[in-house]
Every structure is written in C-alpha cells, then in structure tokens.
VOGU-3710 file (C-alpha; in Angstrom, 3 decimals, decimal comma):
1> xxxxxxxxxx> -2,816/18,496/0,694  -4,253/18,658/4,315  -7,253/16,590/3,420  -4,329/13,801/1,966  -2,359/14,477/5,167  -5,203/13,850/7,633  -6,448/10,636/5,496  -2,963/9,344/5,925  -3,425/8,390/9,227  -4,417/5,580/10,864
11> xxxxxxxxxx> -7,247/4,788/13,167  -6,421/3,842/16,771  -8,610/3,187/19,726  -7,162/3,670/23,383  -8,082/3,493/27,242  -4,803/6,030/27,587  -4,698/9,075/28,684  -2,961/12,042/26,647  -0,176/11,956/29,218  0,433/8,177/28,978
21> xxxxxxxxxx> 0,512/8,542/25,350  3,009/11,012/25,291  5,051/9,092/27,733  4,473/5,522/25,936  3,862/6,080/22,228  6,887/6,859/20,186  6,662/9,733/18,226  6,453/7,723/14,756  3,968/6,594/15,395  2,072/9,053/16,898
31> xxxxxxxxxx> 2,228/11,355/14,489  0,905/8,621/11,934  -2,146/7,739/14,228  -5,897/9,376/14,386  -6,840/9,034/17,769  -8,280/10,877/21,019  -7,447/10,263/24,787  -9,668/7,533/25,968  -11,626/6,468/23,425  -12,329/2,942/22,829
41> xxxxxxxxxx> -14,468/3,730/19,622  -12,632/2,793/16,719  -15,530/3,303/13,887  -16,569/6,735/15,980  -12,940/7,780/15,326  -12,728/6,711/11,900  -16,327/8,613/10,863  -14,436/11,629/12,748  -11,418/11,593/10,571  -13,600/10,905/7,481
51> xxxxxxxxxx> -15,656/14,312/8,667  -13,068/16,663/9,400  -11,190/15,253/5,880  -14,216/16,304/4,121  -14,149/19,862/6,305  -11,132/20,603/5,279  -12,437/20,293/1,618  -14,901/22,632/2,248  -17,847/19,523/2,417  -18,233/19,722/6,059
61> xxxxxxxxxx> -18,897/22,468/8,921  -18,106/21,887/12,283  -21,427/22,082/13,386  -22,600/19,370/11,483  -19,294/17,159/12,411  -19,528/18,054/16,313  -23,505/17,107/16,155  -22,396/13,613/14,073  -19,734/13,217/16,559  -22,461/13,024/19,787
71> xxxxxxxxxx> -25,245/11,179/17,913  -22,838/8,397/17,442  -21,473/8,483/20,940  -25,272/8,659/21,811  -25,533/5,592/19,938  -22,752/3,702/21,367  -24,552/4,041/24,555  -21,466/6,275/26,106  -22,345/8,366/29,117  -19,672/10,308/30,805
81> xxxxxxxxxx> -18,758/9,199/34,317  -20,500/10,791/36,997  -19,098/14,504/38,075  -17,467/14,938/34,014  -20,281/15,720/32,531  -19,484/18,682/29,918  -15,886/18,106/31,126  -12,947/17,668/28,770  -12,890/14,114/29,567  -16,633/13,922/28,537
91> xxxxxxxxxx> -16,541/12,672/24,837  -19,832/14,213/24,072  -18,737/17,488/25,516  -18,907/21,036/23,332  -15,565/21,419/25,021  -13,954/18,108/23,696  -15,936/17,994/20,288  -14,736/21,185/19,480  -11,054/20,528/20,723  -10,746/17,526/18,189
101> xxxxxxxxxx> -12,088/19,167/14,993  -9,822/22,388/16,170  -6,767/20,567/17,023  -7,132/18,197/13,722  -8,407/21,025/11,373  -4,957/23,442/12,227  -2,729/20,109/12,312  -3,305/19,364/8,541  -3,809/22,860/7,655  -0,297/24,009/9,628
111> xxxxxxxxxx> 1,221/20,965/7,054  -0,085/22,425/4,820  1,218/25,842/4,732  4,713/24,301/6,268  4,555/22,392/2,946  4,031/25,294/0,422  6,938/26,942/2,555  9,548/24,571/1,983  10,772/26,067/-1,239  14,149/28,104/-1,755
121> xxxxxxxxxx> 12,702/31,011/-3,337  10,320/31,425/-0,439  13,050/30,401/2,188  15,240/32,907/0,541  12,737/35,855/1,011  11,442/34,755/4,138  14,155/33,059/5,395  12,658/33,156/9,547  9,523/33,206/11,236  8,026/34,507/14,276
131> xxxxxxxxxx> 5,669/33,072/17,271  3,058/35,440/18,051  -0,480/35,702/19,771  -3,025/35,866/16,939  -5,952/34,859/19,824  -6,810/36,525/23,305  -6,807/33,418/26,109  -8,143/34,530/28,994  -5,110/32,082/30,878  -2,350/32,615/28,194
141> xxxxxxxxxx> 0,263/30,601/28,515  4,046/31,862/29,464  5,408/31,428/26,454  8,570/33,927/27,029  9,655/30,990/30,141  9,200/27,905/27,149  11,230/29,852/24,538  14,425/31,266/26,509  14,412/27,628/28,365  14,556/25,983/24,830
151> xxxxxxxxxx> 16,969/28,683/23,657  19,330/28,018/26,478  19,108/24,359/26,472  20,119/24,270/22,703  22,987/27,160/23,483  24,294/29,729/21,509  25,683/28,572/18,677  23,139/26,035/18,159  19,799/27,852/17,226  19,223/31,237/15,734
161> xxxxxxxxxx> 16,487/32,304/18,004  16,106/35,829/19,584  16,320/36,295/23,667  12,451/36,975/24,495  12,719/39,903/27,050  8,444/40,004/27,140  5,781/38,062/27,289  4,903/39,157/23,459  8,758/37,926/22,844  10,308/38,243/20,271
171> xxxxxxxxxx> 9,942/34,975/19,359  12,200/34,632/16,207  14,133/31,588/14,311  15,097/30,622/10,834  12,640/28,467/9,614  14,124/24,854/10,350  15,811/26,030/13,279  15,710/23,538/16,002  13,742/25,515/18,788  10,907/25,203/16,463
181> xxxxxxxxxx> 10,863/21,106/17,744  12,266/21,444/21,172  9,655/20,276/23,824  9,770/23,499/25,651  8,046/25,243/22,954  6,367/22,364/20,954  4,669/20,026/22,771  3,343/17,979/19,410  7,365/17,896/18,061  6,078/18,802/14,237
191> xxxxxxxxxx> 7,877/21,914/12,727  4,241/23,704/12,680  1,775/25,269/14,622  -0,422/24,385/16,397  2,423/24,199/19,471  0,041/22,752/22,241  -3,709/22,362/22,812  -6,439/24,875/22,036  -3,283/27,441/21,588  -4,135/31,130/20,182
201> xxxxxxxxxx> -0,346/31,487/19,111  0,366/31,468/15,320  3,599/31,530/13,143  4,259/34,521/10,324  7,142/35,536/7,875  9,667/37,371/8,786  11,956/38,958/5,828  15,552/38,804/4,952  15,965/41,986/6,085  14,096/42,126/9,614
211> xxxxxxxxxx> 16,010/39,054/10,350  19,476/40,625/9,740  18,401/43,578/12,060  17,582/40,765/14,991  20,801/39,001/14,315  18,867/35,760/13,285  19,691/35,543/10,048  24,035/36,587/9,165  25,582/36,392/5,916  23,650/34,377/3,416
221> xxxxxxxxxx> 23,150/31,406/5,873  19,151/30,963/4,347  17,732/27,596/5,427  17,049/24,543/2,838  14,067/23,301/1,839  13,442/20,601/4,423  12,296/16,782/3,941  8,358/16,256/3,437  7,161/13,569/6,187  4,672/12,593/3,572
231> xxxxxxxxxx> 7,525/11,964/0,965  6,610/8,129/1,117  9,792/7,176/3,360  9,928/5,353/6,441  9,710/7,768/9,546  11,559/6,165/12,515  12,244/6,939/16,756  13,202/5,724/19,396  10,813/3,661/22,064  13,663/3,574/24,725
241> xxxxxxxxxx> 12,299/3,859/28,007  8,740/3,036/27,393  6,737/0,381/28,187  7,029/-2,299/25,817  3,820/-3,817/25,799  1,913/-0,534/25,006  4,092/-0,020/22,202  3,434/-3,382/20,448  0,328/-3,032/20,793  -0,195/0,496/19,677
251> xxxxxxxxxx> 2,070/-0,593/16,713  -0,282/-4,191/16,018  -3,143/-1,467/14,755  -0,432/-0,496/11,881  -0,257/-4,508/10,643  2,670/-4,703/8,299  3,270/-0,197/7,828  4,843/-0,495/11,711  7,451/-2,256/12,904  9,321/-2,520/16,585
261> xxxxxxxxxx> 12,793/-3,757/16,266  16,019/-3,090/18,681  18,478/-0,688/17,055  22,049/0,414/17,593  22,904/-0,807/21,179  19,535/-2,872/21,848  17,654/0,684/21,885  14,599/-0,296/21,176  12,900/1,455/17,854  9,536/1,952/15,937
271> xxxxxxxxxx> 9,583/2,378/12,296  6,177/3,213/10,595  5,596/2,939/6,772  3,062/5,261/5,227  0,135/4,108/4,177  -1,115/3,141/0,736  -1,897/6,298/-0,992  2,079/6,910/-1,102  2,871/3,885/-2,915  -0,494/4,657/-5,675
281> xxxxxxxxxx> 0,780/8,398/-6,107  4,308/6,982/-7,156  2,737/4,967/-9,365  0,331/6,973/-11,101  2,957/9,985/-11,323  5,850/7,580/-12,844  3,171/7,986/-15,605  4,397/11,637/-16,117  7,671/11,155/-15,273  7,912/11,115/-11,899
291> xxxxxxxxxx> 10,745/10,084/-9,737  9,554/9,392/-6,276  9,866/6,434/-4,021  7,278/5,433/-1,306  7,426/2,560/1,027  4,241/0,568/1,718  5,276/-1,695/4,382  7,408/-4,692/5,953  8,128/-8,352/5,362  6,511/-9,955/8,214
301> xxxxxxxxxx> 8,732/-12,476/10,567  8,507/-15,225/8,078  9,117/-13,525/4,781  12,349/-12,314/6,658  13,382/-15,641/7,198  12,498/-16,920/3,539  14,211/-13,967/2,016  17,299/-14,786/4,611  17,607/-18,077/3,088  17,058/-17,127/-0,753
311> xxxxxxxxxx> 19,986/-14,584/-0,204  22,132/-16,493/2,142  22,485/-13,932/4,796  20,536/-11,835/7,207  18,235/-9,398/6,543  17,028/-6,649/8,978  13,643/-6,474/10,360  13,758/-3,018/9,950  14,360/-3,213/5,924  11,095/-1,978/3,769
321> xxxxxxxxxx> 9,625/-2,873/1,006  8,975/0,112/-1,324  8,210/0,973/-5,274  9,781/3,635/-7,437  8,532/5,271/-10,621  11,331/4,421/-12,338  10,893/0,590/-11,670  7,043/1,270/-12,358  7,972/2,575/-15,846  10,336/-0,187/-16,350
331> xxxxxxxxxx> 7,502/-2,620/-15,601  5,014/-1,205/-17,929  7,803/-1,002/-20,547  8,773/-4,418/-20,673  5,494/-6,484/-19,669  2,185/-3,609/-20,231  1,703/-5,520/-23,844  3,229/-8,938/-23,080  2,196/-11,118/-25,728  4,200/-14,257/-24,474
341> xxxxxxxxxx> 2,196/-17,405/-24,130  0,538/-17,932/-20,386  0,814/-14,419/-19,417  -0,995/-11,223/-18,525  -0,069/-8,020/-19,901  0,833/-5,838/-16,436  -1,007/-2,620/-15,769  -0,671/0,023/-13,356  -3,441/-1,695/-11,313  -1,841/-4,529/-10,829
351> xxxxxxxxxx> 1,494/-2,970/-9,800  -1,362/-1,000/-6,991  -1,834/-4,198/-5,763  1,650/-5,714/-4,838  1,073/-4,816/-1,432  -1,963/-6,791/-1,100  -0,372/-9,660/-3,062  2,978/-10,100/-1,113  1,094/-10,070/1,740  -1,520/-12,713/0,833
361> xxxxxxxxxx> 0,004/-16,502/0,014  2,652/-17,677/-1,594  6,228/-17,430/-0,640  9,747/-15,827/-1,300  12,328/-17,818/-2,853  15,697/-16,460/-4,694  15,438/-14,893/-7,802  15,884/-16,560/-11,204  18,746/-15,278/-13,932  15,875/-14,224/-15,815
371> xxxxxxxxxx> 14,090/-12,175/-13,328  17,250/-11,021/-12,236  18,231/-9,590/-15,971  21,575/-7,423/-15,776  20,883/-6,856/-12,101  23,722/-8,228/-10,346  23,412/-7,782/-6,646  20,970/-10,040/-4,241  17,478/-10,290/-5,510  14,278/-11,967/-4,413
381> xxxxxxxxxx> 11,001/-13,044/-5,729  7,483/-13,371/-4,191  5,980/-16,195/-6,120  1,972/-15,688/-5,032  -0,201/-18,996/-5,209  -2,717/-16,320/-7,549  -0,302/-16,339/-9,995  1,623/-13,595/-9,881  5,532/-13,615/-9,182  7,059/-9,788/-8,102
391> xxxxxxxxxx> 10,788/-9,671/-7,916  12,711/-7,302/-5,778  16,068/-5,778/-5,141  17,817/-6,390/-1,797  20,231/-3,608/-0,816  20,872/-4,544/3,160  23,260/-1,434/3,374  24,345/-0,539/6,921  22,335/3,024/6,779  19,956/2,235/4,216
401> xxxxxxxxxx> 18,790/-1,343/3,890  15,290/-1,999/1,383  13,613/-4,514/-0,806  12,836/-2,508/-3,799  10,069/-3,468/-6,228  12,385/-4,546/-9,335  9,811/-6,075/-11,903  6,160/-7,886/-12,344  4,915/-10,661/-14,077  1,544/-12,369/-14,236
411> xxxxxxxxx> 1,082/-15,648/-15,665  -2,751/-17,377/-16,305  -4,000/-20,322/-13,889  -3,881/-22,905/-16,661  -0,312/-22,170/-17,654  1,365/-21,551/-14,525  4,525/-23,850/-13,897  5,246/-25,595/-10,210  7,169/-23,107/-8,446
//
C-alpha cells in the first residue's frame, strides 16, 4: 500500500522553491505530485520515485538510492552554486539526499498505517491519538506554541484536543479531529505524520479509556472511518489567490488527470484525477465482485463542446470521466463472448484501455437507442476512428456531475459502418 501510494504520483520538475510551492501550488495537486524544490530533472526525479518505491518493498536501501541519486546528478553535469556546497539547496548533498528518501519513505509509510487505521473496530478501541517526540533534535521545534494556537483558532467546541501546558504536551485528539490538518501543527495538510521536515515527532494510540480521563473522548462520540484519498475519486481545492500561470502550468504536467476551472463565485479551482492504476484495480476487482469507482481523467476543451452538443446543454469542465465495477461486469456480461457479425468479443484489457482510446481520435456524438438500452437519462458515445465506440452516462448534477463508463463495443476494420 505505500509502494502503490508513492507510484501514484506524478513526476514534476520545478525552478520553485519549497516556499513558492506552498504559496502557488494548490494542495490537490501537490499532494498528487513527486517532486523536490528546484529541480529541473524530470528523469532524475522519476528514477528517485522508482527507488524509494522499490525501498519501501524492501528491494532498495538508502544507501544504494542516495549513491544512485548523485551519480545521476553527476551525470547531468549539476554542480551546486558556489558557497552551497553540502548545503540543503545542494542536490547532491548527504543532507538533501537523505531528506528526500526520509521525507518520501515516512509519507507513504504514515498512509499507510493512517490507512489500516481507518476501521471502526480499531477507531472504537483507539478512538484518539497522541503527538509525541519519538527522536532527540538537537533544535526541537515548539510544538506546545503550534498546538494551543491551532486549538484556539478552531475553539472549543470545535476540536477535541487537550490544552498542552509543556513542551512534551499533551498533545491529544480523536483521530479525524481537525487540529490534526490545521497549518499550525501540519505543515504538509495530510491527516499523518510526518507534520513538517526532517521532524522526530510521531503519532500513537491512545485508548477509550485514557481518552475519557483527558476529556477528549465523552459519551460514545468514536470517530468514523474516514474517506481513502486513494479511493479513485477526484480530489479538489481551491487556487484562489495564487498565481495563475504557475498553476496551469504545474497542472499541464497532469495532461487530462488535472484540471483548472473557476468554481462557485469565479474562485478559481484545481481538480486532479488519479492516475491509471485506480481505474485497472476497479476493473480487475469487479472480477470478484467489487464495487468501487475510480476516475481516470477529463474530457479535454473539445470533447466538452462535442458532448455539449450531443446532449443539448452544458456540461462542466470540471465533470470526470470514471469506470465502475458494476458497469465493468455489465460489459463483460453482455459483449466478453459477442458472437455478432463484425465484432470483437470485449475483455478486461480492452475496457484498461478506454482511457487511452477516448483520448486518441475519433469523436463524441449522442448516443444511439441501442447503446442507450433502458437507460433513460443523457448519454454519450466516443466513436474512436480504431474502431471502437464506448458509451457513457452523463449525470451533470449540481454537486456531483460525471461521465460514467456505461458500455463497450468493438467492431473489426472491414465491417465498421460510417459513423
């Protein structure tokens, strides 16, 4: 599960600083992105992300990654700038080797755990958690000022957190709680540790019954189970107040899994889709009777205007296109042994490659009765010049628009009709 979550992401090269990302870069997407403060090196970055994966399943040391790491910086012909030599901002650095494969390592692994976590009977037993200092710093950071700032800037009757009256705390919350996101104390915004940079504080269980006795947890008030970012939806936030241009462009490295729209009011928005290995995991579990969902992506600008036009109304440039097991089932039911003249039988390989093929050419038009079926509501279909046509549901809801994978057929070269 951390290997999966640290594949997930995606590559990005940048001349920004970690302060200009933080100001610039939208959350959703930086939580989706592998990348490192000032470095331009996109297949360096992508070797490093395929080097801590494999450390994390046990293939790799980080010996072996940090010496990988400066041979190919070596090779790139980088050379820190004069006076940063062994510095932080010196790629090649021990210090900044060691930083990334730390920082990256306890990311996934901290999802990991958080994952495992989010289960009632666990949440039930250990229904809160504490901050504490599992690692000596010699310049430890005052953690006691971050939590009662957060505390009191979320108030009293929003957050279950204890009053830290040390430096050693207590720092206690229900799981979930919202002090466990608020800047003061996380500086990354993810429900689990690591909190900030090269940080020797670590989270541990705290019973039903210690958190009674600190007034944390009262009555039977134990947190849910809370939503998986690697669930396969889209992950959203806001990009108000940042500079526009950086955004786009951060967002053009995502192709058609990010999008930057206005919302509500003109705010503008990012929306990221995850990345393929969502969409193949809902497919190969509908096999065992799965019933997830995953998006893989959005229309680009003119899809949305052909699917505008084969509907007869607006569609949202926000609006995804996703797959669920069910319809995945549903397509292996009706056309995995076709037999009629002309056309393929559909396998789960093909369905695998529906992102590819909408993207590719061809175009959208409105869906025939037939592709339709009983379906009644707006409905769309990709006809792709290889042959393939891939009907989807349109549900343009107010809270909830999508373009839902529906059904698949494949018909051969020789006996495919004008379109």
């Amino acid at each position: 599960t951390a290997a999966r979550y640290l594949a997930s992401k995606k590559v990005v090269a940048t001349v920004l600083s970690s302060r200009e990302i933080s100001e610039h870069i939208p959350r959703a997407l930086r939580d989706a992105s592998f990348f490192s403060a000032r470095t331009i090196y996109a297949g360096h970055l992508a070797e490093t992300q395929a080097e801590i994966t494999r450390l994390l399943d046990g293939r790799a040391g980080p010996a072996e990654i940090r010496t990988r790491m400066k041979m190919r910086l070596e090779a790139l012909g980088y050379s820190p700038a004069p006076g940063e030599e062994g510095s932080l901002t010196d790629l090649s650095s021990d210090l900044r080797t060691n930083l990334i494969i730390a920082m990256q390592e306890a990311e996934a692994r901290g999802y990991a755990v958080w994952r495992s976590q989010q289960d009632e009977a666990v949440l039930t037993v250990w229904p809160a958690q504490e901050l504490y200092r599992a690692q000596f710093r010699q310049k430890p950071r005052d953690w006691r000022t971050r939590w009662n700032e957060a505390r009191a800037d979320l108030g009293e009757g929003n957050t279950s957190a204890t009053y830290a009256v040390s430096a050693s705390g207590p720092f206690v919350a229900l799981r979930g709680d919202r002090i466990w996101r608020h800047p003061a104390v996380n500086r990354f915004g993810r429900p689990w540790p690591p909190f900030d940079y090269n940080s020797g504080m670590r989270l541990r269980g705290v019973k039903a019954s210690q958190a009674r006795e600190k007034n944390v947890l009262k009555g039977r008030a134990f947190p849910k189970p809370a939503r998986d970012p690697m669930d396969g939806s889209i992950r959203s936030s806001s990009a108000a107040g940042m500079d526009a241009e950086i955004v786009r462009a951060w967002a053009a490295a995502f192709g058609a899994r990010a999008r930057v729209y206005k919302g509500r009011g003109g705010i503008p928005r990012v929306a990221v889709a995850p990345d393929a290995g969502a969409a193949r995991q809902v497919i190969d579990g509908a096999l065992s009777g799965g019933d997830a969902t995953a998006a893989f992506g959005f229309p680009t600008a003119g899809a949305l205007e052909e699917i505008s036009a084969a509907i007869g109304k607006p569609v949202r440039p926000e609006i995804p296109l996703q797959v669920s097991a069910a319809d995945v089932r549903h397509i292996l039911k009706a056309h995995g042994a076709e037999t009629r003249t002309g056309q393929h039988p559909v396998t789960t390989e093909d369905i695998k490659r529906v992102p590819e093929i909408v993207a590719g050419p061809g175009r959208w038009r409105a869906s025939t009765p037939q592709e339709k079926g009983s379906y009644e509501g707006d409905a769309v279909t990709f006809a792709a010049d290889t042959g393939e046509r891939i009907s989807f549901r349109v549900t343009a809801g107010k809270n909830d628009p999508r373009i839902t994978l529906k059904t698949m057929w494949i018909e051969k070269q020789k006996d495919r009709p004008a379109d």
